[in-house]
VEXPAPA-378791 format. One line per 8 residues: their letters; for each residue x, y, z of N, C-alpha, C, O, CB. Coordinates in nm, 2 decimals. Glycine has a CB too. Example, Ala and Ser with C-alpha at 12.3 -4.5 7.8 and 13.67 -1.06 7.14 Angstrom:
BEGIN
as = 1.32/-0.57/0.78/1.23/-0.45/0.78/1.32/-0.33/0.78/1.42/-0.33/0.85/1.13/-0.45/0.90; 1.28/-0.22/0.71/1.37/-0.11/0.71/1.29/0.00/0.79/1.34/0.11/0.80/1.41/-0.06/0.57
This chain:
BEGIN
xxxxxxxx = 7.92/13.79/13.22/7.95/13.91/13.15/8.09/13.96/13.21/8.14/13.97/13.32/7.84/14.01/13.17; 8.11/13.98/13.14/8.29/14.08/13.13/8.28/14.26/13.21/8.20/14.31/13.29/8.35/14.12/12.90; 8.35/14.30/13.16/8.36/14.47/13.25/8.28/14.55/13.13/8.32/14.54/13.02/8.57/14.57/13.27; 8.23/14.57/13.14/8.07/14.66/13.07/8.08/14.78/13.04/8.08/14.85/13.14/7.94/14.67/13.15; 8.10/14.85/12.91/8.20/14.96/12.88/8.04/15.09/12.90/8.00/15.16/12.81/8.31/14.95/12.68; 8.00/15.08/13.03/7.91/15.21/13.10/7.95/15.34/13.05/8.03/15.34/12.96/7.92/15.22/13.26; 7.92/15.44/13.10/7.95/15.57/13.07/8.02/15.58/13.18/8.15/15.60/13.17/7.84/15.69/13.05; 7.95/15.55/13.35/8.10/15.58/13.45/8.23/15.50/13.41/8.34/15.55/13.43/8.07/15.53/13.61
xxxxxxxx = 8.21/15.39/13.36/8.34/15.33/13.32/8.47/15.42/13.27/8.57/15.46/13.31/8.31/15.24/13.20; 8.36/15.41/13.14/8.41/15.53/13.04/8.55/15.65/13.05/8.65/15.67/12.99/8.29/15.61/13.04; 8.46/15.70/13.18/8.48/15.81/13.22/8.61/15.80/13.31/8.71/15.88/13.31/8.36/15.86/13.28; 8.60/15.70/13.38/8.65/15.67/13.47/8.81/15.67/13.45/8.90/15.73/13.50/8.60/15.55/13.51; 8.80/15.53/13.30/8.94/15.49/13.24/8.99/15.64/13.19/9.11/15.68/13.20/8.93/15.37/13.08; 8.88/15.73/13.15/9.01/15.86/13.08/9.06/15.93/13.18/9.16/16.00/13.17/8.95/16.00/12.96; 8.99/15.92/13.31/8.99/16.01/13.43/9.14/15.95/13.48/9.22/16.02/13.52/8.85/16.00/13.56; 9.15/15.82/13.46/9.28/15.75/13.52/9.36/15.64/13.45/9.42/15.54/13.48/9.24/15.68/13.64
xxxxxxxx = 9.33/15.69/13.35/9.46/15.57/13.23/9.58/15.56/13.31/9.64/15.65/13.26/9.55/15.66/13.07; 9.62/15.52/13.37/9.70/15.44/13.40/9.67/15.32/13.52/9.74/15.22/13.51/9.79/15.52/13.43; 9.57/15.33/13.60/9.48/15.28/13.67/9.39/15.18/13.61/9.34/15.07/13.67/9.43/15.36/13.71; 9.37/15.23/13.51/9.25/15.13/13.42/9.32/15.10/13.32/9.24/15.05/13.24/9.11/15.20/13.36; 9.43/15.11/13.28/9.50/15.03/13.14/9.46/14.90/13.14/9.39/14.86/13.05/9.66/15.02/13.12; 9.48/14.86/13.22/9.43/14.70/13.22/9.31/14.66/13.09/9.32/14.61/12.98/9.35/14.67/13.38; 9.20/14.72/13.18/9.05/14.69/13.09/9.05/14.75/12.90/8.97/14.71/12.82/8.91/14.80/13.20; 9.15/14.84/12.88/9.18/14.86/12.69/9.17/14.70/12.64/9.23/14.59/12.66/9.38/14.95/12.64
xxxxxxxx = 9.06/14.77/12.57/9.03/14.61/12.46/8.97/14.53/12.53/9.00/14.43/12.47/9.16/14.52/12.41; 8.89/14.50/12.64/8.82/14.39/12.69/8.69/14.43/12.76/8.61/14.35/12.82/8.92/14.32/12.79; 8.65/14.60/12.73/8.52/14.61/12.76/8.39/14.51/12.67/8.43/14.44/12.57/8.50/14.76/12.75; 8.27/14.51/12.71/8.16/14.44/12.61/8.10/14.56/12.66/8.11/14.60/12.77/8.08/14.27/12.62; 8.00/14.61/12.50/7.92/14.69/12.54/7.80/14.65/12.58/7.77/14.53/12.57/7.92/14.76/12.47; 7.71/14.75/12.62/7.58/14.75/12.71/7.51/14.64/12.63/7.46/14.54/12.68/7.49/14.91/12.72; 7.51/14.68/12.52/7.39/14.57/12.41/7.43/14.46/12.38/7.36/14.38/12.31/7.36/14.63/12.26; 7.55/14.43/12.42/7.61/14.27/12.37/7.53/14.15/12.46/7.49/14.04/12.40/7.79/14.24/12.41
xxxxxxxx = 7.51/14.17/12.60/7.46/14.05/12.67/7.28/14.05/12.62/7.21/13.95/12.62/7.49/14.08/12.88; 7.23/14.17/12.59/7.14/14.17/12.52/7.10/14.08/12.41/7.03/13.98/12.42/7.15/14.26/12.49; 7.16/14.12/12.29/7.15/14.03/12.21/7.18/13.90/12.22/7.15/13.82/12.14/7.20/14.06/12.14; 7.25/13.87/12.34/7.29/13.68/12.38/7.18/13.67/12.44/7.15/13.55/12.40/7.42/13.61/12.50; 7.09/13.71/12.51/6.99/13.68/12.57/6.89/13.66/12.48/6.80/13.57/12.49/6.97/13.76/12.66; 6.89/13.74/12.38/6.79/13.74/12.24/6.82/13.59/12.16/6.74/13.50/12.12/6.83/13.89/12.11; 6.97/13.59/12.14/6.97/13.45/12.04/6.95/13.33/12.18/6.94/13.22/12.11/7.16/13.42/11.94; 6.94/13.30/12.28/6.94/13.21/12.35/6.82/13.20/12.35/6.79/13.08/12.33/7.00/13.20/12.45
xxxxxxxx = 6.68/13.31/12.37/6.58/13.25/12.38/6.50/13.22/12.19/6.39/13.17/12.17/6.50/13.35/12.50; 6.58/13.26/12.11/6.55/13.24/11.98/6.58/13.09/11.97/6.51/13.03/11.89/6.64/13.34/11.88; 6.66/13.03/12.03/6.73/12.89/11.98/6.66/12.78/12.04/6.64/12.75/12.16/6.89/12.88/12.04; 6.62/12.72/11.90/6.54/12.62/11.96/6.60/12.49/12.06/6.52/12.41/12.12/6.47/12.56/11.85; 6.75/12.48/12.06/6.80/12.37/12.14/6.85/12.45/12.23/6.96/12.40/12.26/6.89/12.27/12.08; 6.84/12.56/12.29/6.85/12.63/12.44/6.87/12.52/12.54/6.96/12.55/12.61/6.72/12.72/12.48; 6.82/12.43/12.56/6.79/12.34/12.66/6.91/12.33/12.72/6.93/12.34/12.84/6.73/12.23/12.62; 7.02/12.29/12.61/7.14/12.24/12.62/7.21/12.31/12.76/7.28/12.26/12.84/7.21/12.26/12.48
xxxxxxxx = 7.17/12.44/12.75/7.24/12.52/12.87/7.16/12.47/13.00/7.21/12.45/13.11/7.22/12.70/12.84; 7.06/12.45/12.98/6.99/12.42/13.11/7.03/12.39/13.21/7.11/12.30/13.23/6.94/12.34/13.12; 6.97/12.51/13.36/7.10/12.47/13.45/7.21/12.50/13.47/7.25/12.50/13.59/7.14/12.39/13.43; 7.28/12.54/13.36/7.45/12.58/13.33/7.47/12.71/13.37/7.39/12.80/13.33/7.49/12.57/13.17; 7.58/12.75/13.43/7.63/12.90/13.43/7.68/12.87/13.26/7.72/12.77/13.22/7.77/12.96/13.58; 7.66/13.01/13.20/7.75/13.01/13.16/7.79/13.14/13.12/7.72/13.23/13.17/7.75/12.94/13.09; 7.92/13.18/13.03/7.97/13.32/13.00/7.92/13.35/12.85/7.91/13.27/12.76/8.14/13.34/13.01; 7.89/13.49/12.85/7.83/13.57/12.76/7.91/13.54/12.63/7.87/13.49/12.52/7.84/13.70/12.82
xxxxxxxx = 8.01/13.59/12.65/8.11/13.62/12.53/8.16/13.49/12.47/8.22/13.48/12.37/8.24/13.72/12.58; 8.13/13.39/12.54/8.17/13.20/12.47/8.03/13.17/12.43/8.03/13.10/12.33/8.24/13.04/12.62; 7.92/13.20/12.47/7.75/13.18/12.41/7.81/13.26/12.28/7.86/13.20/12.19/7.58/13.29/12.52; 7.78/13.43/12.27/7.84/13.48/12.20/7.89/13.41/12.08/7.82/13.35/12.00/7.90/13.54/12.26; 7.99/13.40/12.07/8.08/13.37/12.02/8.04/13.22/11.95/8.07/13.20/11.84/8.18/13.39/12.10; 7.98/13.15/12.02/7.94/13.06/11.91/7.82/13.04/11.87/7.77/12.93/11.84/7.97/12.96/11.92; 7.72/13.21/11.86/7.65/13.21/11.80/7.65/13.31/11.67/7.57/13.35/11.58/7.56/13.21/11.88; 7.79/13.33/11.71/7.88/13.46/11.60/7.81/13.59/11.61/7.82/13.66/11.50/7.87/13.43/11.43
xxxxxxxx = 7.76/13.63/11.71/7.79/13.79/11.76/7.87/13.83/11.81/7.93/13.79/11.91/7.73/13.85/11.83; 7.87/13.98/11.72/8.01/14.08/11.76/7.92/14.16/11.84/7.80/14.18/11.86/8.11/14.18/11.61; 8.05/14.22/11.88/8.00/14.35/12.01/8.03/14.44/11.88/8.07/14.41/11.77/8.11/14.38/12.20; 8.01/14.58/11.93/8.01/14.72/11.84/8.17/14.70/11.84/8.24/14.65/11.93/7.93/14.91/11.92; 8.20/14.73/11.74/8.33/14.74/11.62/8.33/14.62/11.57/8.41/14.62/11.49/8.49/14.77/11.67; 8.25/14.47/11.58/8.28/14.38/11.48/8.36/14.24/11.53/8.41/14.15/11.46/8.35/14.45/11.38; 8.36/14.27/11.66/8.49/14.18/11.73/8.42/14.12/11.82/8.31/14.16/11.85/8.62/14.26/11.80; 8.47/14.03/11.87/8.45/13.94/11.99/8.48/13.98/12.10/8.60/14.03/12.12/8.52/13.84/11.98
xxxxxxxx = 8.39/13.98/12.24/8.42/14.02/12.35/8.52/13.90/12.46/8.48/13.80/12.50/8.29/14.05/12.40; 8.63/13.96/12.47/8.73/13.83/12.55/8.62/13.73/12.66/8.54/13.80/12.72/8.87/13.92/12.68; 8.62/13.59/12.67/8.56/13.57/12.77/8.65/13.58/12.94/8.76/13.55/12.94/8.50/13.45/12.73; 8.61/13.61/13.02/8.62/13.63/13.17/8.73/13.48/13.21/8.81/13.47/13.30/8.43/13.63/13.25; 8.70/13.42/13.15/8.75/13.28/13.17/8.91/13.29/13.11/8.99/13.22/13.16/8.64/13.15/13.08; 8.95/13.38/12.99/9.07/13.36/12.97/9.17/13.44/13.06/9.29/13.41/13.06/9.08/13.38/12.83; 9.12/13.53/13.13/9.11/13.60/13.29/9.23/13.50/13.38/9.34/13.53/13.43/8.91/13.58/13.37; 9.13/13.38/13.37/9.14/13.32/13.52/9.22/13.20/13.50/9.26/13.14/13.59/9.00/13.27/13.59
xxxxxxxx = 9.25/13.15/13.36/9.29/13.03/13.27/9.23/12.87/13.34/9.29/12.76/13.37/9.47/13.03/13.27; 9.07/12.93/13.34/8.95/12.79/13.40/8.96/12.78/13.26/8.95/12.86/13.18/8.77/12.81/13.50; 8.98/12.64/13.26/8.93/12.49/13.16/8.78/12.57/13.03/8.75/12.69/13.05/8.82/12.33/13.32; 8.74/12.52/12.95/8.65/12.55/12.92/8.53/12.46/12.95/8.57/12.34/12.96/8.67/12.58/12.84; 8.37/12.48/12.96/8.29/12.39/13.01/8.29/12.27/12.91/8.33/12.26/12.80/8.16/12.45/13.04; 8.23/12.19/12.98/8.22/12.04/12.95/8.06/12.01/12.95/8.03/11.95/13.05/8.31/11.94/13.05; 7.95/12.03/12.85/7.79/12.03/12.90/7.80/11.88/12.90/7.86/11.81/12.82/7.66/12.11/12.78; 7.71/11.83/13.04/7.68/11.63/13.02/7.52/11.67/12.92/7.47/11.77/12.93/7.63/11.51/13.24
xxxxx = 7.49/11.59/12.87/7.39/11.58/12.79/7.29/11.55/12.86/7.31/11.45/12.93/7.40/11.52/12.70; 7.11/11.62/12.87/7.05/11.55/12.91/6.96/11.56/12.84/6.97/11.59/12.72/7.02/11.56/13.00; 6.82/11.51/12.96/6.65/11.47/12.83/6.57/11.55/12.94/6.57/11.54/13.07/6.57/11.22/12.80; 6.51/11.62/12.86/6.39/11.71/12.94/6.27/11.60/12.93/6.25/11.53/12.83/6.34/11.89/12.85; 6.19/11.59/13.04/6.08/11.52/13.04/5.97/11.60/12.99/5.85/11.55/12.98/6.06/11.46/13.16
């Protein structure tokens, strides 16, 4: 998960815009990791993650949920400019 647009957040960025400019445009709200958690255990080939860290907003995103306004939450990874994952395939016994 990304910076999580809380109420202290919130509050925080208007308390100190210039301090928090950074985070404009890259909060996810409270209900977004929610709903990834909802389509992952909805999905019948979940498996695939098994094991896997992975980030919210790249699940997200290719299960085509928007966060509130309709948009895509940045993933954390374009942050850091790490590779994107590579899943090896396995077989659940």
């Amino acid at each position: 998960m990304g910076a999580l647009a809380t109420e202290r957040l919130l509050a925080m960025m208007e308390a100190m815009p210039e301090q928090l400019a950074h985070l404009e445009g890259t909060l996810e709200s409270p209900d977004y990791t929610g709903h990834v958690v909802w389509a992952l255990f909805n999905d019948p080939e979940m498996m695939r993650f098994n094991g896997k860290t992975v980030i919210g907003a790249e699940v997200g995103k290719e299960y085509g949920i928007t966060d509130t306004g309709g948009g895509f939450p940045p993933s954390v990874r374009e942050g850091t400019g790490a590779a994107p994952p590579v899943y090896a395939s396995c077989k659940v016994k």
